[in-house]
C-alpha positions in Angstrom: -17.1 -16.5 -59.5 -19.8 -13.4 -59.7 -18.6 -10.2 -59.4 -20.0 -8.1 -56.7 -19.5 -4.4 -56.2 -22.0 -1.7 -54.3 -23.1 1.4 -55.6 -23.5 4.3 -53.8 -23.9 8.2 -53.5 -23.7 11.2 -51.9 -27.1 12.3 -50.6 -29.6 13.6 -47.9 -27.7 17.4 -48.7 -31.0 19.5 -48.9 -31.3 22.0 -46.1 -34.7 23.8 -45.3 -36.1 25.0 -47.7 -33.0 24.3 -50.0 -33.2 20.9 -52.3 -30.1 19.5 -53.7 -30.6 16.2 -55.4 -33.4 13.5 -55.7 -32.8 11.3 -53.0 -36.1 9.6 -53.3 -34.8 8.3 -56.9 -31.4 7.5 -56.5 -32.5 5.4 -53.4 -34.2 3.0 -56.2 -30.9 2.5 -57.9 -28.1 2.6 -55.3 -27.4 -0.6 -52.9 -25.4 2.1 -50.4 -26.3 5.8 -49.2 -24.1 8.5 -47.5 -25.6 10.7 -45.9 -24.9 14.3 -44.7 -24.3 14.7 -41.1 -25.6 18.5 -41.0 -22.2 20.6 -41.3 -21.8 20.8 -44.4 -25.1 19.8 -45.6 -27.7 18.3 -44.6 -30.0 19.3 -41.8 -31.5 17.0 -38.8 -35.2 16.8 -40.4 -33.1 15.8 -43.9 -31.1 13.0 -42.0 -34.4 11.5 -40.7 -36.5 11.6 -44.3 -33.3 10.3 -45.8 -32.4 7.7 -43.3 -36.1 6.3 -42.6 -36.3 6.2 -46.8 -33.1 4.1 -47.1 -33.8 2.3 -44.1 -37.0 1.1 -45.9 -35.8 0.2 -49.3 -33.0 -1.9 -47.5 -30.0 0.5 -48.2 -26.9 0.6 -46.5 -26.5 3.6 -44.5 -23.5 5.4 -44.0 -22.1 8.7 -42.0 -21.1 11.2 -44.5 -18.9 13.7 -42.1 -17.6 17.0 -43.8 -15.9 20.2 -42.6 -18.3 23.1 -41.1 -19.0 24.6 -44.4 -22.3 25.4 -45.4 -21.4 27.9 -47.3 -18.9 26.2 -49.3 -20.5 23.0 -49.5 -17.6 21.1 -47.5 -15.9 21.7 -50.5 -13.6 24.4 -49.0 -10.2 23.3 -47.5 -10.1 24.0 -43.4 -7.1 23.8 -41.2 -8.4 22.0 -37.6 -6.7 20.9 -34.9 -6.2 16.9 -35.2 -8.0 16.8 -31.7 -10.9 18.8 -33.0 -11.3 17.0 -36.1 -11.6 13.9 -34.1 -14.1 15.6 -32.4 -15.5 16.7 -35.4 -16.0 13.5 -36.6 -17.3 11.8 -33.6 -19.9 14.6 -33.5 -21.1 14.0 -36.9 -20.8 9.9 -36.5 -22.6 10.0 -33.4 -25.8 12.2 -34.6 -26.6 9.5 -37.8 -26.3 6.7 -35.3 -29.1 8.5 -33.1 -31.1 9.4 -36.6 -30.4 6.1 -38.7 -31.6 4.1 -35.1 -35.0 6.4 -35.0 -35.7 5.4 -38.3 -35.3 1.7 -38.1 -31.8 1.6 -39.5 -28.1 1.6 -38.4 -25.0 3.4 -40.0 -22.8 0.5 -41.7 -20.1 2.5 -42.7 -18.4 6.1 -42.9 -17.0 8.3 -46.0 -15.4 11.2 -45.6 -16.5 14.6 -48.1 -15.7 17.0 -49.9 -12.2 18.9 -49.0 -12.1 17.0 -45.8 -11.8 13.9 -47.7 -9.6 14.9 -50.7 -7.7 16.3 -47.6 -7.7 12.8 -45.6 -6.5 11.1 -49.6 -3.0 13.3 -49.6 -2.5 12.8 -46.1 -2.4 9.8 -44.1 -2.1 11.0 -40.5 -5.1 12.7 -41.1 -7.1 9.8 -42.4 -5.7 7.9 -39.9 -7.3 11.0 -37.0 -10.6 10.7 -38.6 -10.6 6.8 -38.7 -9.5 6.7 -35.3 -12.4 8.9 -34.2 -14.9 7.0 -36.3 -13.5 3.6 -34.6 -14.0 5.2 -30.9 -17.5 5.5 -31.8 -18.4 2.6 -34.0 -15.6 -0.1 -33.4 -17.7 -2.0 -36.2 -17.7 0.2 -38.3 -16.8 -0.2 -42.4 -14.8 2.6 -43.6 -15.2 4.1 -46.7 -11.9 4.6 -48.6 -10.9 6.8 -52.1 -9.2 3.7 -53.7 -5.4 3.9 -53.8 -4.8 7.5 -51.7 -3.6 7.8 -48.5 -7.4 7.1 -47.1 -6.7 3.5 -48.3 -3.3 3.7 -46.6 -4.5 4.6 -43.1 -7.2 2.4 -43.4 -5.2 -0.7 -44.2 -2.4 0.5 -41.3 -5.7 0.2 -38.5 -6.7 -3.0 -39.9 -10.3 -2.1 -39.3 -13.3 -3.1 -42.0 -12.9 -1.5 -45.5 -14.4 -0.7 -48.4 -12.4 0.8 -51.6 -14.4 3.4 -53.7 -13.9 4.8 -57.2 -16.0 7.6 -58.3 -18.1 6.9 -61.7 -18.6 11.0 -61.9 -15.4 12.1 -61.2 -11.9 12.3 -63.5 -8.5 10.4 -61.4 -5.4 12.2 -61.3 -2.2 9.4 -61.7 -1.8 8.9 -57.8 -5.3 7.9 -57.6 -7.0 11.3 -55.9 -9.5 13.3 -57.8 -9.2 16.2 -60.5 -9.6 19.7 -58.5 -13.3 20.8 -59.6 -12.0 24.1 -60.9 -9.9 22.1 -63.6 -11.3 21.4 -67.0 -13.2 17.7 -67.1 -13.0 16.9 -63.5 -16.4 16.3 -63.6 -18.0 13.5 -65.9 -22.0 14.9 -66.5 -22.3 12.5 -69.7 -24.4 8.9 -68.3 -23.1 7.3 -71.1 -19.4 8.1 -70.1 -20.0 7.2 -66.7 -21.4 4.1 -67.5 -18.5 2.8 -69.8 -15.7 3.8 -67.6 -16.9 2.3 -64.8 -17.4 -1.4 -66.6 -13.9 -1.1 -67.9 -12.7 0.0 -64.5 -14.3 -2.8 -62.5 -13.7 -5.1 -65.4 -9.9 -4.3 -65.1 -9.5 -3.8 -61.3 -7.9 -0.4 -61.8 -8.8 2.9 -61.8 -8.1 4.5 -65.5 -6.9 8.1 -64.7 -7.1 11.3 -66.8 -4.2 10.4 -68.9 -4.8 7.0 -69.7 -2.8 5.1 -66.4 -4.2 2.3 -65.2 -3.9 1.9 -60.9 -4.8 -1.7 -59.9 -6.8 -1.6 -56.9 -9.7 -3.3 -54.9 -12.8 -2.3 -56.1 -16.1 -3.0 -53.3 -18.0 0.6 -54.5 -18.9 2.4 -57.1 -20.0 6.8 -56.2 -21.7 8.9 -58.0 -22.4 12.5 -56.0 -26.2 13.3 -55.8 -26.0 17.1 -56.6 -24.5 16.3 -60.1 -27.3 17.8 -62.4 -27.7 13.8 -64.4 -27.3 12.4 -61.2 -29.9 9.8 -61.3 -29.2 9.2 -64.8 -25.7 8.0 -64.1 -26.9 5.7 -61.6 -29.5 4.4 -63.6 -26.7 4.1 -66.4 -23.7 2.6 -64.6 -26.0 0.3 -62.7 -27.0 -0.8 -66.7 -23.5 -1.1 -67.5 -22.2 -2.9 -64.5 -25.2 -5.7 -65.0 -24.2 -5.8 -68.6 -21.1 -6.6 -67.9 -21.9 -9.9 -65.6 -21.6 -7.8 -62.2 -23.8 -8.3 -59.6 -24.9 -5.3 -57.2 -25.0 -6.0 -54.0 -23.6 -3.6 -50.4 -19.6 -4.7 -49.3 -19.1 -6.6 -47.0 -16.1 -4.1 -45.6 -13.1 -7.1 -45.8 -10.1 -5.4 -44.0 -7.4 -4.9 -46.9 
């Protein structure tokens, strides 16, 4: 049987006259886009140019929530209220739907960012808020897990449609949640590197942390984050790699797990 796994990254994260990333390029190589909802990233004329390009080169769209953190870059850890991060995320959900259907498109799925989501991977009941919210919304709707954390946990406890994600830019600690940015190596700039791990990941059905563990897991997408400096050289690498390797690229199908 063909292998099958998505790619995706993180994108649509310019803001006025800010750019972060090449959308326009990565949107050539990636099968699966998520997109900034506008808190913290994104802005509502970015959402459209993002979502009317994806929606024409036939890529998934998906709701990229994040805490209200310009600033930061949604990469700042927030304490909310679980009823306002519901809210927060039914906010966020419910302006890509209105955007992604102006531009000939729909959202497929949702992934949470930044702290928000490393957040959501160490706690469950919090996943399980934000999924909730998301599901209110979009009852259809494919969540986006971090393989092996409590996202996957919560996920899996709603029974709802799922897709498990590994991260081809970013180091693993050994219970499956990422290497804090401020640590040494957490983030993997080499496309070579990127490339390699992710073959031997997929190949393996585990994620390969920093230390050498291997965590068996599903495997339905691949990231990469669009305002990594090589970002479209990664893509353009681990898509190489993957194809290499026998696997076929092609968007999830968001099986329940």
């Amino acid at each position: 049987m063909t292998q099958m796994v998505d790619l995706n990254a993180d994108m649509g994260e310019s803001y006025g006259a800010w750019k972060m990333g090449d959308d326009g390029a990565l949107l050539d190589i990636v099968t699966s886009a998520n997109v900034a909802c506008g808190f913290h990233a994104g802005d509502w004329d970015v959402m459209a140019t993002t979502m009317k390009m994806a929606a024409e080169k036939g890529v998934g769209i998906g709701a990229h929530p994040g805490f209200p953190d310009l600033h930061g870059f949604g990469r700042q850890r927030m304490n909310i209220a679980s009823d306002s991060l519901q809210n927060l995320v039914r906010y966020q959900l419910g302006a890509a739907q209105a955007m992604a259907k102006s531009a000939g498109g729909t959202v497929r799925h949702l992934k949470l960012h930044g702290a928000l989501a490393n957040m959501s991977s160490e706690d469950e009941a919090m996943a399980k808020a934000c999924y909730e919210a998301a599901l209110d919304v979009a009852p259809d709707i494919i969540i986006m897990v971090l393989a092996g954390t409590a996202q996957h946990r919560a996920a899996s406890a709603l029974g709802c449609k799922v897709a498990c994600e590994i991260f081809a830019d970013r180091a693993y600690n050994d219970d499956a949640t990422l290497v804090d940015r401020a640590l040494p190596g957490a983030v993997i700039h080499d496309p070579d590197e990127a490339g390699l791990r992710m073959a031997e990941m997929v190949r393996e059905g585990a994620i390969i942390t920093q230390s050498g563990k291997r965590i068996e897991t599903r495997i339905d997408t691949i990231c990469l984050h669009g305002d990594t400096p090589t970002a479209v050289r990664i893509a353009s690498e681990v898509r190489r790699a993957l194809q290499e390797s026998g696997v076929t690229l092609a968007q999830f199908d968001g099986q329940p797990v």
